[in-house]
Structures are given as C-alpha cells and as structure tokens.
Backbone as a ProteinNet text record, in pm:
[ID]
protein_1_A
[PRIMARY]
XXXXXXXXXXXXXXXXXXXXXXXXXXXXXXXXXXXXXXXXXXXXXXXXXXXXXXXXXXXXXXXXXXXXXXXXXXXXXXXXXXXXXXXXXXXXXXX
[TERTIARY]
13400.6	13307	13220.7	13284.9	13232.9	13117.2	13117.9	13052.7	12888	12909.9	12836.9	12737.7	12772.5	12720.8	12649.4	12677.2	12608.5	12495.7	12537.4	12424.6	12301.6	12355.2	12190.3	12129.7	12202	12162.8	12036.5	12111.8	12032.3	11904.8	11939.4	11840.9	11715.7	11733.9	11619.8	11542.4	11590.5	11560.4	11411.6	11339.6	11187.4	11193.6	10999.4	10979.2	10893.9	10905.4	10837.4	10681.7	10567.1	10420.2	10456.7	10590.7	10564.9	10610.2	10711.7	10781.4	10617.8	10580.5	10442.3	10362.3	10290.7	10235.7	10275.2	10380.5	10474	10471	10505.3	10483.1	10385.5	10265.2	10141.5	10109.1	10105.8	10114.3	10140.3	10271.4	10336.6	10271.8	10286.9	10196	10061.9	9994.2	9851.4	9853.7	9929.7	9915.5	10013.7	10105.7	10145.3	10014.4	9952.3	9842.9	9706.3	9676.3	9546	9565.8	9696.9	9717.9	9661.1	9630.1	9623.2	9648.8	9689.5	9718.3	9562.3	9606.7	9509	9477	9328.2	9278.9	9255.1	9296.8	9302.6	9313.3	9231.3	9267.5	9361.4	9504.8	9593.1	9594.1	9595.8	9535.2	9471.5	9385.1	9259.5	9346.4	9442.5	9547.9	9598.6	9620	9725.6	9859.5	9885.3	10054.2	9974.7	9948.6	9921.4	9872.6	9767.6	9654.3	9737.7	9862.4	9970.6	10034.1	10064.6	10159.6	10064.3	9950.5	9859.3	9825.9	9802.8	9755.1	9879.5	10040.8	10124.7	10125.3	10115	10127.7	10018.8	9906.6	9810.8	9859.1	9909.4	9954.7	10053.3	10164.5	10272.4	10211.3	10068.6	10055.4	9998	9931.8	9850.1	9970.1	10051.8	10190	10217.1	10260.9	10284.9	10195.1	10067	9976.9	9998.9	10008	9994.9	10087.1	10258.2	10330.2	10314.6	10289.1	10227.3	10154.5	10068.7	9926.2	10013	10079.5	10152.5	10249.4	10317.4	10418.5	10339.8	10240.8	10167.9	10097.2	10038.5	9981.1	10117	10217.7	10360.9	10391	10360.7	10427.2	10347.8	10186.9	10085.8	10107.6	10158.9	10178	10301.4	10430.4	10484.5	10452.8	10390.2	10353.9	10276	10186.8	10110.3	10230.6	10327.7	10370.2	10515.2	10525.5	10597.4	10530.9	10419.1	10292.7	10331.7	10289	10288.1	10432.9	10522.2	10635.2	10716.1	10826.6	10891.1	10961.8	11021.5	11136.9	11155.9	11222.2	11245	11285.8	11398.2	11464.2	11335.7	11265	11149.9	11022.4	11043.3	10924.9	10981.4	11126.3	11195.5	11192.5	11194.2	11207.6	11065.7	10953.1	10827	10776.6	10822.8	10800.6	10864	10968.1	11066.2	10956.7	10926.3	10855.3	10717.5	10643.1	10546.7	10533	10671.9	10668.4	10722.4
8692.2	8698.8	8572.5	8469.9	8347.2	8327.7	8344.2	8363.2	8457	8579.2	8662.1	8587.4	8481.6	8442.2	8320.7	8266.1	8165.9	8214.1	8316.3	8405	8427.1	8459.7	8485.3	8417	8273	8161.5	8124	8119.2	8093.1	8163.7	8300.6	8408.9	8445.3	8325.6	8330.2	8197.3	8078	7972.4	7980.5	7913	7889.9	7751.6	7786.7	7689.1	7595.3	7446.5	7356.8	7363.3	7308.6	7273.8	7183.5	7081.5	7009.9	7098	7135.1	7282.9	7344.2	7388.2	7465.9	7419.3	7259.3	7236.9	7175.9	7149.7	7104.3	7224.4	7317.3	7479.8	7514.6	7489.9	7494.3	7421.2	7330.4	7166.9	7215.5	7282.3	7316.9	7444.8	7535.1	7630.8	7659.5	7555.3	7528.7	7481.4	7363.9	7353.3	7360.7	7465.5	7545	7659.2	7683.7	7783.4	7744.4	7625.6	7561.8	7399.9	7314.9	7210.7	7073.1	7117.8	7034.3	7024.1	6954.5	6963	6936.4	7021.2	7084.5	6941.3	6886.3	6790.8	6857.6	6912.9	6993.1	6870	6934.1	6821.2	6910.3	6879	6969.1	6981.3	6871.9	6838.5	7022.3	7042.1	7135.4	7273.7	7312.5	7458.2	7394	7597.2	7620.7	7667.5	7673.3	7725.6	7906.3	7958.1	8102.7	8114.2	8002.4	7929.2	7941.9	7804.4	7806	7890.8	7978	8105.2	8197.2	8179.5	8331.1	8294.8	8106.7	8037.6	8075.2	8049.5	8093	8226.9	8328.7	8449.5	8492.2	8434.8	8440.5	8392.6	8288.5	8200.3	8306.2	8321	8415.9	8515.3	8591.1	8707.1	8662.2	8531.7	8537.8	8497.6	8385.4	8422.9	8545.6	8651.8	8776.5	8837.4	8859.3	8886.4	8786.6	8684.2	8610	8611.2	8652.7	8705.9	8854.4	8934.1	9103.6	9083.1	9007.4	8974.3	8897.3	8846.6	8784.8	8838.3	8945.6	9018.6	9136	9154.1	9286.4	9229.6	9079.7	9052.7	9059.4	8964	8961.2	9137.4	9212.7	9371	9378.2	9384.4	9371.5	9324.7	9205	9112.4	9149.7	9196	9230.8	9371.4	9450.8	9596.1	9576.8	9467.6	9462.5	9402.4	9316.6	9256	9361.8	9469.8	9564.8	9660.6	9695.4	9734.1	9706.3	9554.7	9534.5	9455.8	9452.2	9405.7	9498.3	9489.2	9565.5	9612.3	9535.2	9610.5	9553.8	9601.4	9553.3	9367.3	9336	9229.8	9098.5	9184.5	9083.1	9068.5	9150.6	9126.1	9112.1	9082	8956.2	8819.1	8840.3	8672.5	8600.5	8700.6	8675.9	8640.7	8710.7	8684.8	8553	8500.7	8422.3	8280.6	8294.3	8156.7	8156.3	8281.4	8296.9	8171	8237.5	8139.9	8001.1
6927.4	6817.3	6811.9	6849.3	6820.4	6932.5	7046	7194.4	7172.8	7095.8	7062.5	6940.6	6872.7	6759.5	6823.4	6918.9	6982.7	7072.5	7150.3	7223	7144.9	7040	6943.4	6934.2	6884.2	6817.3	6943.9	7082.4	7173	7224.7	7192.8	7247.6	7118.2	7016.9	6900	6899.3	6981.5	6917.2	6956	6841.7	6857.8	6902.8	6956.8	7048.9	6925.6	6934.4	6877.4	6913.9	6866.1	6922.9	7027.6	7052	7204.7	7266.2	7235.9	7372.7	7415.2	7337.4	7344.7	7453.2	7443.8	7472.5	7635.9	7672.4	7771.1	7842.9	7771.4	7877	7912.2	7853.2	7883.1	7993.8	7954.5	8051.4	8237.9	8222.3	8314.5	8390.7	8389.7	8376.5	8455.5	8372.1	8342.8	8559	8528	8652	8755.2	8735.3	8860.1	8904	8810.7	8856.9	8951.9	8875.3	8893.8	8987.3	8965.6	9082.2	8968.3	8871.1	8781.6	8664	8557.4	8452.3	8345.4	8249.7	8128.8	8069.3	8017.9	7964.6	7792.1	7691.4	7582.9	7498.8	7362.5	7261.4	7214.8	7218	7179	7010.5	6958	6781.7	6733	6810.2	6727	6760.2	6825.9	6894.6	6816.2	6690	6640.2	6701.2	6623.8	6690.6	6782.4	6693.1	6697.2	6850.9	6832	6976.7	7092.7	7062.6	7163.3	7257.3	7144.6	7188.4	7293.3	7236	7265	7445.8	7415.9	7606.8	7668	7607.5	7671.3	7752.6	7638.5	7700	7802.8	7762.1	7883.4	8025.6	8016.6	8127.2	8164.5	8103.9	8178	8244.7	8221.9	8247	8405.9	8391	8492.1	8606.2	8581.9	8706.9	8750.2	8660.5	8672.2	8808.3	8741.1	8842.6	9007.1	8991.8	9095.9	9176.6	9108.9	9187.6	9259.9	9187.6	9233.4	9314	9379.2	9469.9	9567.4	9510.4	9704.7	9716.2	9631.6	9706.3	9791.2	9734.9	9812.8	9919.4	9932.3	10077.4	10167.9	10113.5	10225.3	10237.9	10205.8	10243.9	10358.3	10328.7	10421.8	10547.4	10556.9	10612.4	10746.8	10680.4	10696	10762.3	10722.3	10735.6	10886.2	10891.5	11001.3	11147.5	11045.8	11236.9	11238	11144.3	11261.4	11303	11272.4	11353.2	11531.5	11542	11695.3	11687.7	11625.3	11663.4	11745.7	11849.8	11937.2	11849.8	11753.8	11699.5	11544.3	11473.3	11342.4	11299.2	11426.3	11405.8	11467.8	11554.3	11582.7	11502.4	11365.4	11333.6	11151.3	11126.7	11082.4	11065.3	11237.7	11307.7	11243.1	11297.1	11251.2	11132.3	11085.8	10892.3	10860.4	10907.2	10862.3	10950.1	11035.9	11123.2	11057.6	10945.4	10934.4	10806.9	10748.2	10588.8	10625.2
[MASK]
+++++++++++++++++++++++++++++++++++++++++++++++++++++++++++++++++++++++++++++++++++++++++++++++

C-alpha cells in the first residue's frame, strides 16, 4: 500500500518554472546544437509548458524521420547485399 502511495506521489509531481526552463534549455539544444537566448522573465508558466510540448513533439518527429531514413537505408543495402547477415554487418559499420 505504502509503494502504491509513493508511485503517485511521483507520477504527479509538477515541474517548477526552473525545471521548465532547464528542459527547455535542454531540448532547445539537442534539436538546434545550441542553447535558447530567451528572456525567460516575460514566459508564463502556461508559455513554458506549451514550448515544452512543442519541443517534445518536434523530437518525436525527428525520431520518426530517422527511423524511416535507417529502414530506407537498410531497405536499400539488402537490396544489393548477398545476404541478410551481410547487410547487418553493413548497417552496423554504417552507424
């Protein structure tokens, strides 16, 4: 019972405006290679949340787009690969 009451506790906690802005931060430039110059002051919370979910969406996408070039990718070198395990090998020396 006690285990189950902590799970929640964990699976509700809100995020602060630095959590916010730190995730952003992060984010911002796993996408782009740089980090966000924002007057963070003038983003409301609401603001926060909303760049977040934007941001998540656009990872999202960015994962879907390179899993579908690597299929491609993949799709093409067992094309001219001899055999399955050689065009494994390939993928694996590719990345």
């Amino acid at each position: 019972m006690k285990k189950q009451a902590v799970r929640a506790n964990i699976m509700t906690t809100t995020w602060n405006r630095d959590d916010l802005v730190g995730y952003i931060s992060d984010r911002y430039k796993e996408l782009n290679g740089i980090r966000p110059r924002f007057n963070w002051d003038e983003w409301s919370t609401e603001d926060l949340e909303a760049e977040c979910d934007s941001l998540n969406a656009q990872i999202e996408y960015e994962i879907h787009r390179d899993r579908l070039e690597m299929e491609a990718a993949l799709g093409a070198m067992l094309e001219y690969a001899p055999d399955f395990e050689t065009a494994q090998r390939w993928a694996k020396e590719f990345v």
